[in-house]
C-alpha positions as CSV (number, residue, x, y, z in Angstrom):
1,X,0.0,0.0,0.0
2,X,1.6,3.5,-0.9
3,X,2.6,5.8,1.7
4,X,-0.5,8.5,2.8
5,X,-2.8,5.9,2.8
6,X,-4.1,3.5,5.5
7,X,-6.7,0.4,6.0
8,X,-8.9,1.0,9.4
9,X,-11.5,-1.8,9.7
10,X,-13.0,-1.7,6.9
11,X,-12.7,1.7,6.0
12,X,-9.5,3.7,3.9
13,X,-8.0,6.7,5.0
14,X,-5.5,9.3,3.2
15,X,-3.0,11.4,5.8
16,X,-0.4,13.8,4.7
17,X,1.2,16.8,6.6
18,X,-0.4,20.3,6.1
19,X,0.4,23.4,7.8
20,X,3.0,21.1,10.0
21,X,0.2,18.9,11.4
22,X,-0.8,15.4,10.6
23,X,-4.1,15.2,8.9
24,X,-6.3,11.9,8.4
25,X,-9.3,12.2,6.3
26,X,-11.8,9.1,5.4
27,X,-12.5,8.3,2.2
28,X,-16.3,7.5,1.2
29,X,-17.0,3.8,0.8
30,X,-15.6,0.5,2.0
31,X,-11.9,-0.6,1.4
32,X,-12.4,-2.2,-1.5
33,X,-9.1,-2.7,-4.1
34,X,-10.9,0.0,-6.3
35,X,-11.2,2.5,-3.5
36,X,-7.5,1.7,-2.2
37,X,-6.6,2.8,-5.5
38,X,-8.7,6.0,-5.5
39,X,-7.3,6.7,-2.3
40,X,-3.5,6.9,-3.3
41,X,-4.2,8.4,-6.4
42,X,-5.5,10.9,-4.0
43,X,-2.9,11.1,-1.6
44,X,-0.7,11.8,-4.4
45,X,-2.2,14.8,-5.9
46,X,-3.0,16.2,-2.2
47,X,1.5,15.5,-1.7
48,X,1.7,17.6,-5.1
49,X,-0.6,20.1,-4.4
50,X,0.7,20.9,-0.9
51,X,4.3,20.8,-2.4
52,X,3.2,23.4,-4.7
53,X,1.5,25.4,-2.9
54,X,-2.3,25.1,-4.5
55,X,-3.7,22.5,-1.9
56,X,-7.3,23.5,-0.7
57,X,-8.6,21.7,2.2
58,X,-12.1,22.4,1.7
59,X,-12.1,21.2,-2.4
60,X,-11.0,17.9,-1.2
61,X,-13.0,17.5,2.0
62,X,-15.8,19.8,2.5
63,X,-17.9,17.6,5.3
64,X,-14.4,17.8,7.5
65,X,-14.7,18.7,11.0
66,X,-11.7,20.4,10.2
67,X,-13.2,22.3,7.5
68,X,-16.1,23.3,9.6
69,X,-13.7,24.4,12.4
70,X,-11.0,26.6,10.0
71,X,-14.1,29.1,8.9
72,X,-13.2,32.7,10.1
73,X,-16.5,32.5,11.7
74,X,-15.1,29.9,14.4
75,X,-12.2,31.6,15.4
76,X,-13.9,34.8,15.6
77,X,-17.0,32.9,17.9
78,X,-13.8,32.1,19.9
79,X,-12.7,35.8,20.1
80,X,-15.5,37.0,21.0
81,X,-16.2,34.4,24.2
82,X,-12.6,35.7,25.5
83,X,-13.6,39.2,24.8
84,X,-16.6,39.0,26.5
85,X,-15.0,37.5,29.6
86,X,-12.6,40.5,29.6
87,X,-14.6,43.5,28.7
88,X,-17.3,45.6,30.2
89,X,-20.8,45.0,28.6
90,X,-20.7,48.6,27.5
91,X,-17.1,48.1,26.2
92,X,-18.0,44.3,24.7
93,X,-21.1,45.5,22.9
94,X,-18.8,47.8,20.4
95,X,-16.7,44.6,19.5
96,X,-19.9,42.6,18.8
97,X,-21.2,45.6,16.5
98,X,-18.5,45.6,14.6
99,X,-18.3,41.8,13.8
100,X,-21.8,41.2,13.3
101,X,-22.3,44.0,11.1
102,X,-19.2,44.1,9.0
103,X,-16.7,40.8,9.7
104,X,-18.8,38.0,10.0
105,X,-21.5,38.7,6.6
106,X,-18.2,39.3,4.4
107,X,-15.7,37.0,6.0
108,X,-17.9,34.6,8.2
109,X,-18.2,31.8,6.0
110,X,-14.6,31.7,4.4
111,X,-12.0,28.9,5.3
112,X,-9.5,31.4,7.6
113,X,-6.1,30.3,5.3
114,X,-8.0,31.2,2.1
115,X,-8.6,34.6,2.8
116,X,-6.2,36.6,0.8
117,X,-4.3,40.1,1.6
118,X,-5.4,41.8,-1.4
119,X,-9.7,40.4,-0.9
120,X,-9.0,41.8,2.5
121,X,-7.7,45.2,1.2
122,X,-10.0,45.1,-2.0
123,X,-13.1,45.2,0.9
124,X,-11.6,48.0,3.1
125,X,-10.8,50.6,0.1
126,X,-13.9,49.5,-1.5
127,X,-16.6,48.6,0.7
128,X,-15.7,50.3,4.6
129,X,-13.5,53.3,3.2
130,X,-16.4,54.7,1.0
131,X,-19.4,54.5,4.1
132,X,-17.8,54.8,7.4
133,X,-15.2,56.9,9.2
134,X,-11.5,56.2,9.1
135,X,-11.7,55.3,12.7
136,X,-14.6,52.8,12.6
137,X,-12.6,51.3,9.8
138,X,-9.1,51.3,11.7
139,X,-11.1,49.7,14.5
140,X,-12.8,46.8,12.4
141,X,-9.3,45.8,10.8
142,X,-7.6,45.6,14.2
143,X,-10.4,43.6,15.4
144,X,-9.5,41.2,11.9
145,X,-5.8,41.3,13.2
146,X,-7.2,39.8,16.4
147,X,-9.1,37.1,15.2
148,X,-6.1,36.4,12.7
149,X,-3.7,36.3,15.9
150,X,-6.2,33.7,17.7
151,X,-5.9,31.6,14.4
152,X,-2.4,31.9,14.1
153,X,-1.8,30.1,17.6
154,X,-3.2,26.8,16.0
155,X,-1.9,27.6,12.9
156,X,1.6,28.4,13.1
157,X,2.8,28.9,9.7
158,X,-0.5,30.9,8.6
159,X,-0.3,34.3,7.4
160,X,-1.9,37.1,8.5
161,X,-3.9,39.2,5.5
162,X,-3.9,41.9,7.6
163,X,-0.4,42.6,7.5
164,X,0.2,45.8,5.4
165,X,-3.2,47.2,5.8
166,X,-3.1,50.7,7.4
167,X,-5.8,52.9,8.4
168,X,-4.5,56.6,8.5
169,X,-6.7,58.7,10.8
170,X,-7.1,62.3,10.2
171,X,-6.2,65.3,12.7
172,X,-8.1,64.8,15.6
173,X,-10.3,68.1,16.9
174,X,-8.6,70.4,19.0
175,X,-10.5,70.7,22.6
176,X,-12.6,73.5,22.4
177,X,-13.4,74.9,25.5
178,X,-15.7,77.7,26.9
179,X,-14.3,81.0,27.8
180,X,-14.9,83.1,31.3
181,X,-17.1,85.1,29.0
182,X,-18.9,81.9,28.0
183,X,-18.9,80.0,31.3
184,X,-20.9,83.4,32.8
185,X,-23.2,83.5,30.2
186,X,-24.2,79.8,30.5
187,X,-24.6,79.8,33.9
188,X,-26.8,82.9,34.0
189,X,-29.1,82.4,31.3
190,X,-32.4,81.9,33.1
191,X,-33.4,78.1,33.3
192,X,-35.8,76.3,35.2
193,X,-33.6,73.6,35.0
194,X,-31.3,74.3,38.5
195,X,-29.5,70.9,39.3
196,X,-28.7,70.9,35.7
197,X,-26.8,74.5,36.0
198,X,-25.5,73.1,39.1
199,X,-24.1,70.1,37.3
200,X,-22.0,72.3,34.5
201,X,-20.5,74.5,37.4
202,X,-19.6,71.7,39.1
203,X,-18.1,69.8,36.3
204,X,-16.2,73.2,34.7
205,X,-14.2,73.9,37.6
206,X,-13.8,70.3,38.6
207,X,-12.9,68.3,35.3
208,X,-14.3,65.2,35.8
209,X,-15.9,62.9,33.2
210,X,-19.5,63.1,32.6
211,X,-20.0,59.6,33.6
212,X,-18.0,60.4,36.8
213,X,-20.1,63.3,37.7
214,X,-23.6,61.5,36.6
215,X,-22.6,58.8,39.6
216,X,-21.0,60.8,42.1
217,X,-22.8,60.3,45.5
218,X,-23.4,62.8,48.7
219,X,-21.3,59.5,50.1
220,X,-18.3,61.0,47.9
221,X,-18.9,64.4,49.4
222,X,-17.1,66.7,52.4
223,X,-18.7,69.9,52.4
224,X,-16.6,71.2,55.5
225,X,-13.1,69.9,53.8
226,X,-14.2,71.0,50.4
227,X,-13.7,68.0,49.0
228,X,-14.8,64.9,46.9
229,X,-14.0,61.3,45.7
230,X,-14.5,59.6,42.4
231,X,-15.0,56.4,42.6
232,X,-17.4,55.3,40.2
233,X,-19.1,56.2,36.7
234,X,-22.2,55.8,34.8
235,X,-21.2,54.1,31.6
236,X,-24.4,53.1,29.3
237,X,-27.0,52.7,32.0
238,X,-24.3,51.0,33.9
239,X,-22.1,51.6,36.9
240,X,-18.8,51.1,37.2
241,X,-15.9,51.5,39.2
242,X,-13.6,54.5,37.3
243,X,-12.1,54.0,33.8
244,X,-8.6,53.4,35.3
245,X,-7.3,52.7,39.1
246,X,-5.6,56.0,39.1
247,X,-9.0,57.7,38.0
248,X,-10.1,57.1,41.6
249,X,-9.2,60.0,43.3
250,X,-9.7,62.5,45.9
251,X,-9.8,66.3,44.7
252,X,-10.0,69.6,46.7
253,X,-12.8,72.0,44.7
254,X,-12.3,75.5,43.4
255,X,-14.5,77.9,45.1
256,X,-17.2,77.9,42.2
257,X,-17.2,73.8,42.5
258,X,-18.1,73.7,46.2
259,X,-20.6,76.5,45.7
260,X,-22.5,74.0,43.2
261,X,-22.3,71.5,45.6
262,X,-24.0,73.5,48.1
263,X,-26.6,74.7,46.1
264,X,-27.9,71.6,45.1
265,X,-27.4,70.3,48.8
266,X,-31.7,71.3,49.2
267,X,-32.4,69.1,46.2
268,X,-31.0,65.6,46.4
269,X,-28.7,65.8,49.7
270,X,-31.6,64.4,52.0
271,X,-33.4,61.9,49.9
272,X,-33.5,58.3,50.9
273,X,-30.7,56.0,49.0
274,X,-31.0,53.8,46.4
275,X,-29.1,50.5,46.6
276,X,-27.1,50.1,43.4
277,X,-25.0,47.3,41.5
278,X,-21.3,48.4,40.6
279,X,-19.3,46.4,38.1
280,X,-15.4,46.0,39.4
281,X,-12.1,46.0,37.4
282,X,-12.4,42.2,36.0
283,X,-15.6,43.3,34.6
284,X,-16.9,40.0,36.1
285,X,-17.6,41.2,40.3
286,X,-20.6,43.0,41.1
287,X,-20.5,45.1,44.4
288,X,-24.2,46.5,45.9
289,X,-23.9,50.0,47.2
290,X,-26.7,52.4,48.7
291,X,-25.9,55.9,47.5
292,X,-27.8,59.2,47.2
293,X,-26.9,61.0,44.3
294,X,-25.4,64.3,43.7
295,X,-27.0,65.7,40.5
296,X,-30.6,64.4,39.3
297,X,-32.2,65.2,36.1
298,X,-34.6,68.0,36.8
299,X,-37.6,66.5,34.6
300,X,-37.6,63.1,35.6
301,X,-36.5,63.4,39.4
302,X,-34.1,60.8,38.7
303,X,-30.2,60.4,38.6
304,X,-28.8,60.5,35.0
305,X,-28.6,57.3,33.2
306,X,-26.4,58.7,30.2
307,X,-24.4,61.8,28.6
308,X,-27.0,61.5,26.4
309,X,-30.1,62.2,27.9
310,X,-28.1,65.5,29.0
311,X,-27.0,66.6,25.8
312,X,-30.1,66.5,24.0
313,X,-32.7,66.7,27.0
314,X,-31.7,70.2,28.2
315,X,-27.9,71.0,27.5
316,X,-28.2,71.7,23.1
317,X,-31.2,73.9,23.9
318,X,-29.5,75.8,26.9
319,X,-26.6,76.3,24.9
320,X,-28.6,78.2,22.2
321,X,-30.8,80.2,24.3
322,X,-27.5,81.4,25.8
323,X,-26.5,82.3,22.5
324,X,-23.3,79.8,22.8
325,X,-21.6,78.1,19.6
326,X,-22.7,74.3,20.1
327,X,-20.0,72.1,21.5
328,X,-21.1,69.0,23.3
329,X,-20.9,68.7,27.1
330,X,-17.8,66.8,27.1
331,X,-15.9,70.1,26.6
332,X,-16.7,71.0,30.2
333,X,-14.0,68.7,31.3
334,X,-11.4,70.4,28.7
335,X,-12.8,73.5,29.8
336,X,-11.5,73.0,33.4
337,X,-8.1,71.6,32.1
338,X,-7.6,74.9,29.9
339,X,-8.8,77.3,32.2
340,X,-6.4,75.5,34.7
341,X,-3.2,75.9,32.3
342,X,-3.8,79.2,31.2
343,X,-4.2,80.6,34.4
344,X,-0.6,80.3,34.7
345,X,-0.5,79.2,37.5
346,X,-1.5,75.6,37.9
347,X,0.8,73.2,36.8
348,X,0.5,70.1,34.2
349,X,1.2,67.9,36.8
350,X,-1.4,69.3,39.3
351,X,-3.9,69.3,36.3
352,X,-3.7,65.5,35.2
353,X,-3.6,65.0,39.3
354,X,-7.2,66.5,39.4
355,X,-8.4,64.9,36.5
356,X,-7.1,61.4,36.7
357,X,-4.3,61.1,34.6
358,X,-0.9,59.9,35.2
359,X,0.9,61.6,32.2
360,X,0.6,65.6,31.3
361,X,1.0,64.5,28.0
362,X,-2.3,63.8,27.7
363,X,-3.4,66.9,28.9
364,X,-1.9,68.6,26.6
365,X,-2.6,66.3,23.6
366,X,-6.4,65.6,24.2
367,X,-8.2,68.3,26.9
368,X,-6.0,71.5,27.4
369,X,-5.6,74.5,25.0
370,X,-4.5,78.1,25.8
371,X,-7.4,80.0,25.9
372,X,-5.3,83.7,25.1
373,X,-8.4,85.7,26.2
374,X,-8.5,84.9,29.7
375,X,-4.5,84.2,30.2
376,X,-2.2,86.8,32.1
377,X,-0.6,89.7,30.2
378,X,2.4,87.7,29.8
379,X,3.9,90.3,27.5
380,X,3.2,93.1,29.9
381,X,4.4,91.4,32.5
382,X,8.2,90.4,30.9
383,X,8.2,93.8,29.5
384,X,7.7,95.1,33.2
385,X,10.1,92.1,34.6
386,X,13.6,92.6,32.2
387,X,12.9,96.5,31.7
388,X,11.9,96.6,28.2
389,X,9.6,99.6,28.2
């Protein structure tokens, strides 16, 4: 009997060496002479084919288990499961968006060694590029380099399509934060929306993430000190313990920051608490808390549930009546940073401190700008300093 094939029972078998593992693979019918033959006629164009580099698992044996378990869509079933284990819902829901709704319909059904680098880059210029923005599309390749990564770990002399594919990302906005001039006139344009003027003081001259100040508790709170903790966030109708371990902190509040706090002291300070379910670190640990909220929403009596029902429930419309250019109410947070730097007087350092950042880098990079209408007269001031007048 010719090498690559073997007699079981009464059934025939072909094995060769493919991708550097040993691969067996019945052949239909029972080991008759006739079928022998077949079979190392077959082995001997499957040795050719693979020598040559033209052998195609699925044209030969398309009811495999093999075959069933090399699909794209297998491997990326199994990224997903260790995604899911490791993410947040509200972080694990964006990966399953993405997947569903672009990788699996194109790529799904494809054998995972047969997708080619120039299909794959064919689909991104043609299909993703022309509908969606750079980043969505950046985001949906390095998810494909993912599953690609999980494959290669059973298949260790697989190639990556991926490779070579790069997503370049255009400028990202500067911050854009409100003046003094601005802040003033937002915060005394008549609204019979108090806790949510309360809020934007608060969060203008604190810095904190909207989904930081939407949780914070009277439990975070010390009036007398002047004080407050962040400890948790409101992320998608879901609470969570802070973006990053060093986003916990304690912070001392600017005047205008503890005089929010004590105006809205007569609204939500003496309500009863309501026992809530935080999500820890591992994404997996649920901890029960009873807290009484800070900041409600004025129309439903109720703490905020998301940045959105902010934004368009009261914040758009505010803005206009105050005769403010629109800028979402994210840019309170960059508004604290700037104000901070061009002040002159806080430092980088202190800045990402009071905002939760270990690096002033990305203070500068992504929330601070110099806002030259409310900085010192610098000029004056070195003129007046070396005696240039």
């Amino acid at each position: 009997m010719a090498e690559g094939v073997e007699v079981r029972g009464n059934r025939v078998r072909v094995y060769f060496r493919f991708e550097g593992e040993l691969c067996r693979e019945a052949i239909a019918g029972d080991a008759t002479p006739a079928n022998i033959a077949n079979a190392e006629r077959l082995a001997g164009i499957i040795n050719y084919e693979i020598k040559n580099g033209t052998f195609s698992y699925a044209r030969h044996f398309p009811d495999s288990p093999r075959i069933k378990t090399n699909t794209l869509g297998h491997y990326i079933d199994l990224w997903l499961d260790i995604k899911r284990n490791h993410l947040a819902a509200s972080g694990f829901r964006g990966y399953l968006s993405r997947v569903e709704n672009h990788i699996r319909p194109r790529w799904g059904n494809h054998q995972a060694d047969q997708i080619d680098h120039l299909d794959l880059q064919s689909w991104v210029q043609l299909e993703l590029m022309p509908k969606l923005h750079n980043k969505t599309v950046r985001e949906i390749v390095s998810n494909m380099r993912q599953i690609f990564r999980l494959y290669r770990t059973r298949n260790k002399t697989a190639h990556d399509p991926t490779d070579g594919i790069v997503i370049t990302l255009p400028d990202s906005d500067d911050p854009d934060p409100f003046t003094r001039a601005e802040i003033a006139q937002i915060l005394s344009t008549e609204s019979d929306r108090t806790q949510e003027l309360n809020m934007v003081e608060f969060m203008m001259w604190t810095g904190p993430r909207i989904s930081e100040a939407m949780a914070l508790a009277w439990e975070d709170v010390d009036l007398e000190a002047g004080t407050v903790i962040f400890r948790r966030a409101r992320v998608r109708s879901q609470y969570k313990v802070t973006k990053t371990r060093r986003s916990t902190r304690k912070v001392t509040l600017l005047a205008p920051s503890l005089r929010a706090l004590k105006a809205q002291v007569k609204h939500t300070k003496n309500l009863p608490p309501v026992e809530i379910e935080i999500t820890d670190r591992d994404n997996r640990t649920k901890k029960v808390q009873k807290v009484r909220f800070v900041f409600h929403n004025t129309a439903s009596g109720e703490a905020y549930s998301t940045s959105d029902t902010l934004r368009n429930g009261w914040w758009k419309a505010h803005l206009k009546k105050a005769g403010i250019r629109p800028r979402g109410p994210n840019q309170c947070r960059h508004t604290f940073a700037s104000q901070m730097l061009t002040s002159g007087i806080a430092t980088p350092e202190w800045i990402a401190d009071q905002m939760g950042h270990t690096s002033t880098a990305m203070i500068f990079k992504h929330y601070a700008t110099w806002i030259s209408k409310d900085g010192p007269d610098f000029v004056g001031l070195l003129n007046q300093a070396l005696k240039l007048s």
